[in-house]
C-alpha positions in Angstrom: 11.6 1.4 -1.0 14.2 0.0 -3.2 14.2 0.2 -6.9 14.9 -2.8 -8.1 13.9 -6.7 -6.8 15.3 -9.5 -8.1 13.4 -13.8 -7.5 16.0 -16.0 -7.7 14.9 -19.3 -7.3 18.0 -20.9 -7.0 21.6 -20.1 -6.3 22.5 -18.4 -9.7 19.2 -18.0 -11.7 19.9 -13.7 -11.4 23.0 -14.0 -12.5 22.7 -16.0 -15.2 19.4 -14.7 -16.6 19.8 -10.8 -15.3 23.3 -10.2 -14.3 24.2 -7.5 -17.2 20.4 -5.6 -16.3 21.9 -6.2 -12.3 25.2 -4.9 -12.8 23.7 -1.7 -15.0 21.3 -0.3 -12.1 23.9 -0.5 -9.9 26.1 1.2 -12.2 23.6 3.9 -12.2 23.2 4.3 -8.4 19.9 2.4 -8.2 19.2 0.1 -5.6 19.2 -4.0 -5.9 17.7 -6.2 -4.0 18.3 -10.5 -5.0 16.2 -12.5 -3.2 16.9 -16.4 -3.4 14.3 -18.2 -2.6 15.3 -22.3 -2.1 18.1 -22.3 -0.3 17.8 -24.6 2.9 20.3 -27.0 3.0 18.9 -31.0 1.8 17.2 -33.3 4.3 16.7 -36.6 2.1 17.9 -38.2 -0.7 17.2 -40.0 -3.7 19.4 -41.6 -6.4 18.7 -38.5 -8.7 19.7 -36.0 -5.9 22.5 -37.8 -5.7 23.3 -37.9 -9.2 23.0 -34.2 -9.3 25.6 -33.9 -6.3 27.7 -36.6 -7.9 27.8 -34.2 -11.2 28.4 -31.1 -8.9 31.0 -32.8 -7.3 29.5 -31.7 -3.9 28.8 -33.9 -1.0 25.1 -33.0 0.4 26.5 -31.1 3.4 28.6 -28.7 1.0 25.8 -28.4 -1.3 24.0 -24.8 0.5 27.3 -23.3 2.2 29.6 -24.0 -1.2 27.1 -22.6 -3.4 26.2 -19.9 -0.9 29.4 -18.4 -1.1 29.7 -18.8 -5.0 26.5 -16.5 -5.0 28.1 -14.1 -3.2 30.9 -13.6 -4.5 29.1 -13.4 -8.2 26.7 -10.2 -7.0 29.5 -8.9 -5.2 31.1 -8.5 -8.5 28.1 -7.2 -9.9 27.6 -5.1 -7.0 24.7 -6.1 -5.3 25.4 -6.3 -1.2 21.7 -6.5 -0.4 21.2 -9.9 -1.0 18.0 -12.4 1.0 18.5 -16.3 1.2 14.5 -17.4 1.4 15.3 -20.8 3.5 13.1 -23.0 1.4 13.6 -26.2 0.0 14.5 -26.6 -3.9 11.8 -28.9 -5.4 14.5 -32.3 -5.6 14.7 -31.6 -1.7 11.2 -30.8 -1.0 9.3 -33.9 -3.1 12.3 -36.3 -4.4 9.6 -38.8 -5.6 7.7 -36.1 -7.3 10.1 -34.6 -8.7 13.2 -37.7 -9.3 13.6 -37.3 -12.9 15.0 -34.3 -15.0 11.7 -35.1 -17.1 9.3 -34.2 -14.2 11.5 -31.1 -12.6 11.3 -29.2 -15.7 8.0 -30.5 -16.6 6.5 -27.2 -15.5 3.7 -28.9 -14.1 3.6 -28.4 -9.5 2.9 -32.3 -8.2 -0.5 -32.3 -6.4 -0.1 -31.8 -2.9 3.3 -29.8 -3.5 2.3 -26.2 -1.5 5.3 -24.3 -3.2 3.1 -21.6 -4.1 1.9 -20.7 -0.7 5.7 -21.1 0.9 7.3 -19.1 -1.7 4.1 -16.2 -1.4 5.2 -16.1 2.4 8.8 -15.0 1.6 8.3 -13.3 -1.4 5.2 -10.8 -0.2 7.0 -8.5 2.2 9.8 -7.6 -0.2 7.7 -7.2 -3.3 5.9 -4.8 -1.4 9.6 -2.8 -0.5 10.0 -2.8 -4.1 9.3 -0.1 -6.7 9.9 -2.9 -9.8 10.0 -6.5 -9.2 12.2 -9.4 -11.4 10.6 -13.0 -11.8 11.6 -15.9 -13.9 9.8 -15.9 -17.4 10.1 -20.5 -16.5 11.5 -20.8 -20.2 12.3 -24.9 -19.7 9.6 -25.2 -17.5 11.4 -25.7 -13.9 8.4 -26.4 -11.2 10.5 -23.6 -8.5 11.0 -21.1 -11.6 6.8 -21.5 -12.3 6.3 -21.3 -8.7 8.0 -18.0 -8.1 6.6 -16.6 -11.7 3.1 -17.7 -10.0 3.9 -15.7 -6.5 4.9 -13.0 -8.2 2.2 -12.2 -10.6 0.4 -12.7 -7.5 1.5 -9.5 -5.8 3.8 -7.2 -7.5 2.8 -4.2 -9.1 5.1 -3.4 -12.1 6.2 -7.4 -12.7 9.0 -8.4 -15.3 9.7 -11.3 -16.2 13.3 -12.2 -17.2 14.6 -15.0 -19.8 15.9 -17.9 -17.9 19.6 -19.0 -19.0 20.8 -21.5 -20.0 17.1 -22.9 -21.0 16.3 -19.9 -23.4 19.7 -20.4 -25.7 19.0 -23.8 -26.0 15.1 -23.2 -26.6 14.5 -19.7 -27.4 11.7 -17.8 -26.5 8.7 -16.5 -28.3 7.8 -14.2 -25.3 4.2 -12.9 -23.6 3.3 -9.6 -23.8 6.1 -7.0 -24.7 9.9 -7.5 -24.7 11.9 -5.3 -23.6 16.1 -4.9 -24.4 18.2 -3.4 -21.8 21.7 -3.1 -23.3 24.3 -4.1 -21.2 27.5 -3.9 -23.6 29.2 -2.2 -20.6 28.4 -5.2 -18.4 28.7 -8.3 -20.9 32.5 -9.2 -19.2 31.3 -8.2 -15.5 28.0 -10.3 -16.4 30.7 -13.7 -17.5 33.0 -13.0 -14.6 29.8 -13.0 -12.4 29.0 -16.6 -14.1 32.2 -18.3 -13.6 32.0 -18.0 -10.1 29.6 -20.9 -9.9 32.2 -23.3 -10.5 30.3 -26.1 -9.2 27.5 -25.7 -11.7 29.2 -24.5 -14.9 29.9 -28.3 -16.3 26.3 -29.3 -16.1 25.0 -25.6 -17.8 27.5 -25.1 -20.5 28.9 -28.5 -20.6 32.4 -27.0 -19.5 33.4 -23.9 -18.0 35.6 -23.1 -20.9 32.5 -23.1 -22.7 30.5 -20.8 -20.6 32.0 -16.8 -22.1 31.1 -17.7 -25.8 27.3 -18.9 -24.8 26.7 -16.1 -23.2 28.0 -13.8 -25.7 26.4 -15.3 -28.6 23.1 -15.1 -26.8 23.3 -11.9 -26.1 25.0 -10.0 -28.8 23.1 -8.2 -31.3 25.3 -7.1 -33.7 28.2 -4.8 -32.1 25.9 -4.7 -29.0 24.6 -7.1 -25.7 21.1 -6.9 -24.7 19.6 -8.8 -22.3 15.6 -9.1 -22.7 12.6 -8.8 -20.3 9.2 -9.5 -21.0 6.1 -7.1 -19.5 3.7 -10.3 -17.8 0.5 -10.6 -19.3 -2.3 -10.2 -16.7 
């Protein structure tokens, strides 16, 4: 059984919301497991998937294998070498007239007729059941595929936690369900923004820049002379 699983819906969301909590189990010897759940390369197209390439700066056959390796190479850096690609569609992919606006992709409300609930619950089942604690989007900013996996997940895991997703929680902030929990992660803040810049292709439309990227993060998580990271106990 491993110790620690990680739901990523997409190729970064761990990093980004978790990678100081990531890089401090390993740290400790604990095991990691990052399972990524919408990662099959894109079938169709619509003029907002291709404004999304357009600002990635990606043609739609680079898209999964460029962004594939940027994920790598950020866990390898936090140390995680157990890492799943779930071979699902992200929602733009999967329902581009459903979902063909920013509006309605982080509307947090699953178009009828979308069955991302049941494809995600046929990936995500077998690990959560390899897994002692499992890691699952909190969907602060209300993104259908980060409501989807928090859905699966409360589902079937045992001990569930959900994590706060960045960027959407420092623009939003979070009033949180249930407990919050901070795991300090001062040891891992620069591992945690070296993990970040990896995904070059995505940094512009986060941060607005990548030279902008370090201070977010920092200023989101310090606390004083210290980092934290937060995770929420789900209500259920």
């Amino acid at each position: 059984m491993i110790d620690h699983l990680w739901l990523s819906p997409h190729l970064d969301d761990a990093v980004l919301s978790s990678g100081g909590a990531i890089a401090a189990a390993r740290a400790r010897g604990e095991t990691v497991r990052v399972l990524t759940l919408c990662t099959r390369p894109p079938a169709l197209t619509s003029p907002f998937i291709e404004a999304l390439h357009t600002a990635w700066a990606l043609a739609a056959s680079d898209v999964i294998p460029v962004r594939t390796e940027e994920d790598q190479r950020a866990l390898a850096i936090l140390g995680v070498r157990d890492v799943v690609y779930g071979d699902l569609e992200d929602a733009v992919y999967r329902r581009p007239l459903d979902y063909a606006t920013m509006e309605t992709l982080l509307g947090g409300s699953i178009a009828d007729g979308d069955d991302v609930v049941e494809a995600f619950d046929r990936v995500i089942a077998p690990h959560v059941a390899d897994a002692h604690n499992v890691y699952a989007p909190l969907a602060v900013g209300g993104h259908v595929d980060h409501r989807a996996v928090r859905t699966t997940a409360e589902r079937t895991a045992r001990r569930l936690f959900l994590y706060e997703d960045v960027p959407y929680v420092i623009s939003s902030g979070v009033s949180g369900e249930g407990a919050g929990h901070e795991i300090e992660i001062t040891a891992q803040i620069e591992a945690k923004i070296a993990a970040i810049a990896c995904y070059a292709t995505q940094l512009r439309a986060l941060f607005g820049s990548a030279a902008a990227m370090p201070q977010a993060i920092r200023d989101y998580h310090r606390r004083g002379d210290r980092f934290v990271e937060r995770i929420w106990t789900a209500l259920r």
